[in-house]
N, CA, C and O atoms as a GROMACS GRO file, in nm:
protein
  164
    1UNK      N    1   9.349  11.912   8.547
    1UNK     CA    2   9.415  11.955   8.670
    1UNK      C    3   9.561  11.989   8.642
    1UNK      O    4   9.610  11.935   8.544
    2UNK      N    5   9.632  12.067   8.710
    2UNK     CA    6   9.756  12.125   8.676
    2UNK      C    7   9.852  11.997   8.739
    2UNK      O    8   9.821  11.914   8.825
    3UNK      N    9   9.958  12.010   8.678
    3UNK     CA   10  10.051  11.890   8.756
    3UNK      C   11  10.135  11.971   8.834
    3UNK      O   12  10.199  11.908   8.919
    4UNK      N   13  10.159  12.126   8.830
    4UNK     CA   14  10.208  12.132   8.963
    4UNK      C   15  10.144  12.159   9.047
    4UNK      O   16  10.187  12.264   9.094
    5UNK      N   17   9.993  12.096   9.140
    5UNK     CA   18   9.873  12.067   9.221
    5UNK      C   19   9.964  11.942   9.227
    5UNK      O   20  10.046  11.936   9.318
    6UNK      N   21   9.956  11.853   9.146
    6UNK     CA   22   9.941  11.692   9.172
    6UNK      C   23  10.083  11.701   9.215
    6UNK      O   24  10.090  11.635   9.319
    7UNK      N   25  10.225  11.762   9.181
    7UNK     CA   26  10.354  11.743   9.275
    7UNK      C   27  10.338  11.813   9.401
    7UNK      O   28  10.356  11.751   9.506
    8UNK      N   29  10.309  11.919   9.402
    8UNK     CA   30  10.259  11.984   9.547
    8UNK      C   31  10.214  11.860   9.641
    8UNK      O   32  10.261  11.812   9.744
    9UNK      N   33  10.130  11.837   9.580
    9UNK     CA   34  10.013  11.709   9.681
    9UNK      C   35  10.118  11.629   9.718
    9UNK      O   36  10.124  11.613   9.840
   10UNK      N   37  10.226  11.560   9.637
   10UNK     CA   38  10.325  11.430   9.663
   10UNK      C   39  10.426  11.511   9.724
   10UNK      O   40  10.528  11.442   9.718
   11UNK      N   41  10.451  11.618   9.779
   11UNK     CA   42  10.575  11.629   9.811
   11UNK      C   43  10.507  11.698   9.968
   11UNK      O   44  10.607  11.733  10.032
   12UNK      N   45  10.427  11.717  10.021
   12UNK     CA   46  10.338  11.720  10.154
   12UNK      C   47  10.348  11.667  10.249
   12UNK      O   48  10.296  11.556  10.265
   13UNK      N   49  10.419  11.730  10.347
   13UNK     CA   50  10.456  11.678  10.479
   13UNK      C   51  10.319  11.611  10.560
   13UNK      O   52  10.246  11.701  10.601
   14UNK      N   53  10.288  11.520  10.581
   14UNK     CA   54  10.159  11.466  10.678
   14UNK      C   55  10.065  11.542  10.733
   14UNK      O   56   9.945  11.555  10.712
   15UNK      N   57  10.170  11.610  10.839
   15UNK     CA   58  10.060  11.687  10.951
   15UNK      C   59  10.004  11.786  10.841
   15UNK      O   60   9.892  11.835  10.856
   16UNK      N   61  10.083  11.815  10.729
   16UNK     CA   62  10.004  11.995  10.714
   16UNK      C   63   9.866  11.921  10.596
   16UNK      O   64   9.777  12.002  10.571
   17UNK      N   65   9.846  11.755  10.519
   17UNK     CA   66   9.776  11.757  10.456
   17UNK      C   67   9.625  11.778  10.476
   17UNK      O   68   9.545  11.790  10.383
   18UNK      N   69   9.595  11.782  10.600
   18UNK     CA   70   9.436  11.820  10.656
   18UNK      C   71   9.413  11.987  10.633
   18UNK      O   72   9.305  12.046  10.638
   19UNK      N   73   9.537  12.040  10.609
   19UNK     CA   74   9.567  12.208  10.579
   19UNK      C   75   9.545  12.243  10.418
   19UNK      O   76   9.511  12.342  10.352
   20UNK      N   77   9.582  12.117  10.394
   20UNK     CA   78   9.616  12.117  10.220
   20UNK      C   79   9.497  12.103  10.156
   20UNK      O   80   9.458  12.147  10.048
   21UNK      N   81   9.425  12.007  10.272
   21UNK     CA   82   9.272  11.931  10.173
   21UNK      C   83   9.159  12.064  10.220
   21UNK      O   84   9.043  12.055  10.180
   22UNK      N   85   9.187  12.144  10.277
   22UNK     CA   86   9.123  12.220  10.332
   22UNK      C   87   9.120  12.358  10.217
   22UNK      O   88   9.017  12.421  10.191
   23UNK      N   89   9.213  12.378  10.175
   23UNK     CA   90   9.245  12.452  10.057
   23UNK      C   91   9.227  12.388   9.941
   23UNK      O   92   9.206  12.459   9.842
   24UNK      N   93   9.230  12.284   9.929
   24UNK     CA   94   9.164  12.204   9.757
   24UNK      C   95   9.061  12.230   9.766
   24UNK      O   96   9.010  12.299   9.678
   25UNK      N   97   8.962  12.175   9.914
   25UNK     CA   98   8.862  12.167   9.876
   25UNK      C   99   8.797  12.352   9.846
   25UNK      O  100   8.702  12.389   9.777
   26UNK      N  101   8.860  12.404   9.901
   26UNK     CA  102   8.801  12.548   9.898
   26UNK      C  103   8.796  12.583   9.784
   26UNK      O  104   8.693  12.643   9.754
   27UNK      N  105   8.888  12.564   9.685
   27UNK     CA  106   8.876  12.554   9.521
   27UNK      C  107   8.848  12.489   9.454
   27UNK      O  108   8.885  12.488   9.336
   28UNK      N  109   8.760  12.399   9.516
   28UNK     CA  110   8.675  12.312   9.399
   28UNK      C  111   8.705  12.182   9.347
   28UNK      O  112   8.628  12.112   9.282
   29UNK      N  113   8.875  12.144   9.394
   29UNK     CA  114   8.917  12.050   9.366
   29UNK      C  115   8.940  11.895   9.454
   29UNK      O  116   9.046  11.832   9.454
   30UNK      N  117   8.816  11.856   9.525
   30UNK     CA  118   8.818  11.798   9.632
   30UNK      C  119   8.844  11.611   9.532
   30UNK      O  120   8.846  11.501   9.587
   31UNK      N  121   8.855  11.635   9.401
   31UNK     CA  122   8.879  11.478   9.319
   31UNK      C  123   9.003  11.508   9.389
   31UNK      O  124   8.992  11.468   9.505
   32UNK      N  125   9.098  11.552   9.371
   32UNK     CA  126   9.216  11.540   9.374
   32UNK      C  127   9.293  11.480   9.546
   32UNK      O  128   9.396  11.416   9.569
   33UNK      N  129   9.192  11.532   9.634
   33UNK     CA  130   9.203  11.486   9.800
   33UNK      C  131   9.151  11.366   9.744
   33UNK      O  132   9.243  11.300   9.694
   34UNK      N  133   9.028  11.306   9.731
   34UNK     CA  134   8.977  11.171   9.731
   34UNK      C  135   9.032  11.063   9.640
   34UNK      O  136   9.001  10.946   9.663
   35UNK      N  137   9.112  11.096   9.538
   35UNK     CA  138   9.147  10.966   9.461
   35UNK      C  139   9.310  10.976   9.453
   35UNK      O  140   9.366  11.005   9.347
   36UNK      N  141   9.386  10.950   9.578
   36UNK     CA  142   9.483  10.966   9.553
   36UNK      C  143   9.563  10.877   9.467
   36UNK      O  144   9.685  10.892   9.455
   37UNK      N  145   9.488  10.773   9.397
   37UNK     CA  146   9.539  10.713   9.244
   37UNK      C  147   9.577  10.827   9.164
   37UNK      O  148   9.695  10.834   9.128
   38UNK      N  149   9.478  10.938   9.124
   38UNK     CA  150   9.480  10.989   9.075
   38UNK      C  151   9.584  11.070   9.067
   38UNK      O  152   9.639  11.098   8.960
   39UNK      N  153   9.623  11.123   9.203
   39UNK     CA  154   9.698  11.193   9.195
   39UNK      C  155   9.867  11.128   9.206
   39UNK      O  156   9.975  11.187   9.211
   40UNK      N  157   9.835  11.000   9.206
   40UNK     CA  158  10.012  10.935   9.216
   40UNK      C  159  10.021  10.939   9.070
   40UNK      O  160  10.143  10.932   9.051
   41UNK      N  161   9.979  10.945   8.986
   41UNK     CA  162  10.017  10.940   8.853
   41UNK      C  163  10.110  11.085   8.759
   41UNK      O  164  10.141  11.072   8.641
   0.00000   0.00000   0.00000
């Protein structure tokens, strides 16, 4: 996964992340919505 996905993701204002997961998931990348361990790293 690219790390600028995973800073994008951490720097995401609240309201718009249901906008955000909506576009991961459209590309395939729906690990990255579900394990947000994953993505704090």
């Amino acid at each position: 996964f690219s790390p600028i996905i995973k800073l994008d993701l951490m720097q995401i204002d609240p309201f718009v992340l249901p906008e955000i997961a909506a576009g991961v998931k459209a590309r395939g990348l729906r690990l990255l919505v579900h394990n947000p361990e994953h993505v704090g790293q």
